[in-house]
C-alpha positions in Angstrom: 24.7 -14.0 17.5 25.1 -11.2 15.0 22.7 -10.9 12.3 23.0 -8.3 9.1 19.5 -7.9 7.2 18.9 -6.7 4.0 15.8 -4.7 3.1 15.8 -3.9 6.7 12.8 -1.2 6.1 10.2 -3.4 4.8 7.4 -5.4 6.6 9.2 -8.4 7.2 12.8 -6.7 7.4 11.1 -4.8 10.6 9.4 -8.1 12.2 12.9 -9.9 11.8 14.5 -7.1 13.7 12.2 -7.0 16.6 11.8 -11.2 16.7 15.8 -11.4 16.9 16.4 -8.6 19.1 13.5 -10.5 21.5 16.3 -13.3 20.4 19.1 -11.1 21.9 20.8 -11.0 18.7 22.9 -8.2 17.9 21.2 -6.8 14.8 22.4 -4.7 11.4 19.8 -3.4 8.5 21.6 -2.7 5.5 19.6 0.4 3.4 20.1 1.7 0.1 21.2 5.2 2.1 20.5 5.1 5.7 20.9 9.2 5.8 17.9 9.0 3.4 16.1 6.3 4.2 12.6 6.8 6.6 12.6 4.0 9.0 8.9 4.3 9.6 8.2 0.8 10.4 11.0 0.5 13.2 10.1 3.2 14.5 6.7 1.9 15.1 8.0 -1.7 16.6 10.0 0.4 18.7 13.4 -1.0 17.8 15.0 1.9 15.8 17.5 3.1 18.1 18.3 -0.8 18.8 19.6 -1.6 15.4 22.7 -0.8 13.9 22.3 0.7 10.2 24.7 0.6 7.4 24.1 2.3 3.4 24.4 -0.9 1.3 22.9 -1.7 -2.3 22.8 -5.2 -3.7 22.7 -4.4 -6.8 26.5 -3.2 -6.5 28.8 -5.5 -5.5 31.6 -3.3 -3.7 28.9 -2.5 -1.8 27.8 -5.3 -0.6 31.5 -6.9 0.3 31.4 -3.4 2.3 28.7 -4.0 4.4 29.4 -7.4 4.7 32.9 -6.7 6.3 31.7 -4.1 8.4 28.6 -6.4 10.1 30.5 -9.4 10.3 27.5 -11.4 10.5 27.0 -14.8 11.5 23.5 -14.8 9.7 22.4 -12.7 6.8 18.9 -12.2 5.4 18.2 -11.3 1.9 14.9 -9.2 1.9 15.6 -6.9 -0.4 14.9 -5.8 -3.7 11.3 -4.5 -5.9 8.6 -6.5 -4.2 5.5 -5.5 -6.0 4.0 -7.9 -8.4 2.3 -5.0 -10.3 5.0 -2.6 -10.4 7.1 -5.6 -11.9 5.2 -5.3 -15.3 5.8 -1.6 -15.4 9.2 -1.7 -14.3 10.8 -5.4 -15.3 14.5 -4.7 -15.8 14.6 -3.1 -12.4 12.7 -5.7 -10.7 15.3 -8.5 -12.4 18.3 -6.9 -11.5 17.4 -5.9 -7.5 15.9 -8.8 -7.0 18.3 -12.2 -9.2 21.4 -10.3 -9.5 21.1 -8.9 -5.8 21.0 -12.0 -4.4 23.9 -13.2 -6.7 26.3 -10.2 -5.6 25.4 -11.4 -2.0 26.1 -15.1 -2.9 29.5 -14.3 -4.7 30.3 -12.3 -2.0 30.1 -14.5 0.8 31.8 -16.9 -1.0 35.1 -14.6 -2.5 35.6 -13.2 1.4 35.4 -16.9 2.7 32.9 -16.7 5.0 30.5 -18.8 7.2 27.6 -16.8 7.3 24.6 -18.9 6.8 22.6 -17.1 3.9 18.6 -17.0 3.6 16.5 -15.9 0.9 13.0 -14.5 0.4 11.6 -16.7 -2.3 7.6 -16.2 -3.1 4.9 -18.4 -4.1 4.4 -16.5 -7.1 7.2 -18.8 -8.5 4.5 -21.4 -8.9 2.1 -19.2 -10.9 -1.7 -21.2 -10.8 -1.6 -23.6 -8.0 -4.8 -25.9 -7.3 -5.5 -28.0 -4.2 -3.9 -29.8 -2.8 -1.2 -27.2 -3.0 2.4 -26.8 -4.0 5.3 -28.1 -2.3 8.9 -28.0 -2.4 8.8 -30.1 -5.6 5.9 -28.4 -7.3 7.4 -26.9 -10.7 8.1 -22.8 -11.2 5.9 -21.4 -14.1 6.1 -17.6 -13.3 4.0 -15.6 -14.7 5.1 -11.6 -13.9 8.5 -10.2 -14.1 8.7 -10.2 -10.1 8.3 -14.2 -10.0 10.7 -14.7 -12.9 13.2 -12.6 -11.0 12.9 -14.7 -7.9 12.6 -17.9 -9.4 15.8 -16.4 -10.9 17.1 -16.0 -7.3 15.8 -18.9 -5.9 17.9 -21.3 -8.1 20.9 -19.4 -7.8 20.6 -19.9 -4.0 19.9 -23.6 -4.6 23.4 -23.8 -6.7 25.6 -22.3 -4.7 24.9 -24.4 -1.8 25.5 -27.5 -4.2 28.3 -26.2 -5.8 29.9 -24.1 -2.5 29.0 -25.6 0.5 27.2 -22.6 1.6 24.8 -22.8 3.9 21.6 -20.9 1.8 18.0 -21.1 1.6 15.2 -20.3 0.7 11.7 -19.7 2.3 9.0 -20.3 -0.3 6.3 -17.2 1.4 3.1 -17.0 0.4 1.3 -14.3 0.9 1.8 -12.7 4.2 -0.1 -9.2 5.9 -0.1 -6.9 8.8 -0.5 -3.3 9.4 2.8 -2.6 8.4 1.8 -3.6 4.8 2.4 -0.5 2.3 -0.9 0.8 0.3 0.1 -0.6 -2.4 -0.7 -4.1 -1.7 -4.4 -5.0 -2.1 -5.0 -5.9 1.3 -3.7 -2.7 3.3 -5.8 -0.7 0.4 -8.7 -2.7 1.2 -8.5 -2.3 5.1 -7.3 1.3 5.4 -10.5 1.8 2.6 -12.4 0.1 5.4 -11.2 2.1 8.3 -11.9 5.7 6.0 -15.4 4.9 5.6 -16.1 3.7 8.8 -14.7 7.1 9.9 -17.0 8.8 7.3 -15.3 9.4 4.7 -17.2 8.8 1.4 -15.5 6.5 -1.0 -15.2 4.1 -3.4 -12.6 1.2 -3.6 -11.5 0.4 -6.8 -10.3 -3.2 -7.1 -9.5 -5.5 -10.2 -10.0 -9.4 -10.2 -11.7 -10.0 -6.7 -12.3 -13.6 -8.1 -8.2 -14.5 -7.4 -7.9 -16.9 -4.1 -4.7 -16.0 -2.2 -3.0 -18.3 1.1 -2.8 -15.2 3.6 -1.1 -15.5 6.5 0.3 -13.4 9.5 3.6 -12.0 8.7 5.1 -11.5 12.4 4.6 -15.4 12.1 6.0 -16.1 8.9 9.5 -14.0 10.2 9.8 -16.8 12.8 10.0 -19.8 10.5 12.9 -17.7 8.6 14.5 -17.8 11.8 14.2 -21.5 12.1 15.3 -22.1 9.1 18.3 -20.7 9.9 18.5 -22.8 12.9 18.2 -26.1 10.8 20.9 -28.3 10.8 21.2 -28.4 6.8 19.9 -25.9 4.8 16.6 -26.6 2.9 14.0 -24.8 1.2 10.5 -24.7 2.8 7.3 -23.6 1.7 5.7 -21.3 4.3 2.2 -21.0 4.6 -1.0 -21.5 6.3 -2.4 -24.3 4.2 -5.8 -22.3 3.6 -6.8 -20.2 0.9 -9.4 -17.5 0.3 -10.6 -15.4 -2.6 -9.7 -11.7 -2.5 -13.8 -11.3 -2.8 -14.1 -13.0 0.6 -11.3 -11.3 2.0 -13.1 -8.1 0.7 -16.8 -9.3 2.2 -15.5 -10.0 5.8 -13.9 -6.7 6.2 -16.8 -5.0 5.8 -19.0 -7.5 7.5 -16.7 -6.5 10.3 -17.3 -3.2 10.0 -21.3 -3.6 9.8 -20.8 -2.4 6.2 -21.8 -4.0 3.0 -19.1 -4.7 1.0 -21.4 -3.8 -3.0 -22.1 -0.1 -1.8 -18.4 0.5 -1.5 -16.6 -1.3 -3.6 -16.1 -1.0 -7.6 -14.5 -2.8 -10.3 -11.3 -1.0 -12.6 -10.5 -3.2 -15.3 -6.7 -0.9 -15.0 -6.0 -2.7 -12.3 -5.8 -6.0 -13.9 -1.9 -7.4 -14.6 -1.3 -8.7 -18.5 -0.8 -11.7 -16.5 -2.0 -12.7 -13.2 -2.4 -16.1 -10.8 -5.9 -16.8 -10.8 -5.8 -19.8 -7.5 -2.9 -20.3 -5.0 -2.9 -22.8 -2.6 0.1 -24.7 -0.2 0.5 -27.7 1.3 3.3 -26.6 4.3 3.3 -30.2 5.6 8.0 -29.9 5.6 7.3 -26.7 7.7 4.8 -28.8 10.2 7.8 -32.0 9.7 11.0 -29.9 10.0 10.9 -26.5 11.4 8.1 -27.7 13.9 6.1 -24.8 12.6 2.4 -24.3 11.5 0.5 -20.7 11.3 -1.8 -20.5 14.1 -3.1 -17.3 12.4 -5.6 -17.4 9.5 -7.2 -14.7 7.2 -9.9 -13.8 9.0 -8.1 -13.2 11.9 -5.3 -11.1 9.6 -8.2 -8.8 8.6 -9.4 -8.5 12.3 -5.6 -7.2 13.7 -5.0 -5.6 10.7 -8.5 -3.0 10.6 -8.1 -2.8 14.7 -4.5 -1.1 14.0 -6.0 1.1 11.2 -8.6 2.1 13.6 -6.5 2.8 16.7 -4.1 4.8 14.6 -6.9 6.7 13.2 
């Protein structure tokens, strides 16, 4: 099997490379410019010099016919585009167009070349906006509320059309949030634990944070790049909410990182009212019960153990 991935470089682009390599697949990443681009989190999986790389942009469509007819893929996986919720609000016109008309280009181009590739997408829970128990599903209603979700609600229905209106076989996995040490800094949760790890190595600091008071479903993300795979693996294509089925508020995410660290969580962290979005999802919870049904999959990995893998990497690369 032959498998081209888009957004290759990112968390979950480099924990789908190493799961379908372990798979025996025969892998592509697709970059913006592979002469350019740092491969940092490959190269820490130790798959680099496994993966065959080729300089693709979704947001041009030559392009991605290009790198389509030069992977000859039998599965592709959209990952790409802007994928900060914050950065959204600064930068919305961006975030629209590498993230909805991306995944059109790809969609119209599998379809004008004809060919039977089977097509996932990386759709987000922050389609949903507020969610209270118990949870949303796969019929729970969009209301986005930042440019990001908007753009891959955007996405997530074109997906849904085209495998209506083509035949193709494209999905979409509904993520919520997933971690691990190959998070970037700007997510709250890598801030929080590398904070963590500075301290503990005596650093004096102070974490500024916004609304702790938000309650997040965080989950493992080498996990959640195995029910991706299985999706794929499905006999029809479907779109599945993936998630652990347990949420936590950032201010007890905050509290047990410390706690493991023997710290008190007050004496290091403070509040920055810039840090709060124009618009933000106060409470997000999941009910993954079709991921459990279908795909025979359930996260065996909850937050507090995310925090404990995640500060032992900081520490052991410290």
């Amino acid at each position: 099997m032959r498998a081209l991935i888009y957004g290759i470089s990112g968390q979950d682009g480099a924990y789908l490379a190493k799961h379908l390599l372990d798979l025996d697949y025969e892998v592509w990443g697709a970059s913006r410019d592979v002469a350019l681009t740092r491969f940092e989190r490959l190269e820490r999986l130790g798959v680099l010099n496994r993966i065959h790389l080729v300089s693709a942009s979704l947001g041009d469509f030559r392009s991605v016919l290009s790198s389509l007819a030069v992977a000859n893929p039998d599965e592709v996986y959209n990952l790409a585009g802007q994928t900060s919720v914050s950065l959204s609000f600064e930068q919305p016109v961006e975030t629209m167009e590498s993230i909805s008309t991306g995944t059109l280009n790809l969609l119209e181009a599998i379809r004008f070349m004809g060919k039977k590739s089977k097509l996932y997408n990386a759709a987000s829970s922050e389609c949903f906006g507020d969610i209270r128990p118990p949870g949303a599903t796969e019929d729970t209603p969009f209301h986005p509320r930042s440019p990001y979700a908007a753009a891959k609600a955007a996405a997530y229905w074109l997906v849904s059309n085209y495998r209506e209106a083509y035949g193709l076989f494209a999905c979409s996995g509904i993520l919520f949030n997933h971690e691990s040490p190959l998070r970037g800094e700007r997510f709250v949760t890598r801030k929080v634990i590398s904070g963590v790890a500075r301290i503990l190595r005596g650093q004096s600091e102070k974490i500024k944070l916004g609304n702790i008071d938000i309650v997040r479903d965080w989950g493992w993300a080498p996990e959640y790049v195995q029910a991706m795979w299985l999706l794929m693996q499905n006999h029809t294509a479907e779109d599945i909410v993936v998630a652990t089925g347990e949420s936590h508020s950032l201010r007890e995410f905050v509290e047990y990182a410390f706690q493991s660290a023997g710290l008190n969580w007050e004496e290091f962290v403070d509040y920055d009212q810039t840090l709060l979005r124009p618009t933000d999802i106060t409470t997000s919870f999941a009910d993954p019960a079709k991921a459990a049904r279908i795909l025979n999959w359930k996260a065996q990995i909850k937050m507090k153990e995310v925090v404990n893998r995640m500060l032992a990497s900081e520490l052991e690369r410290s």
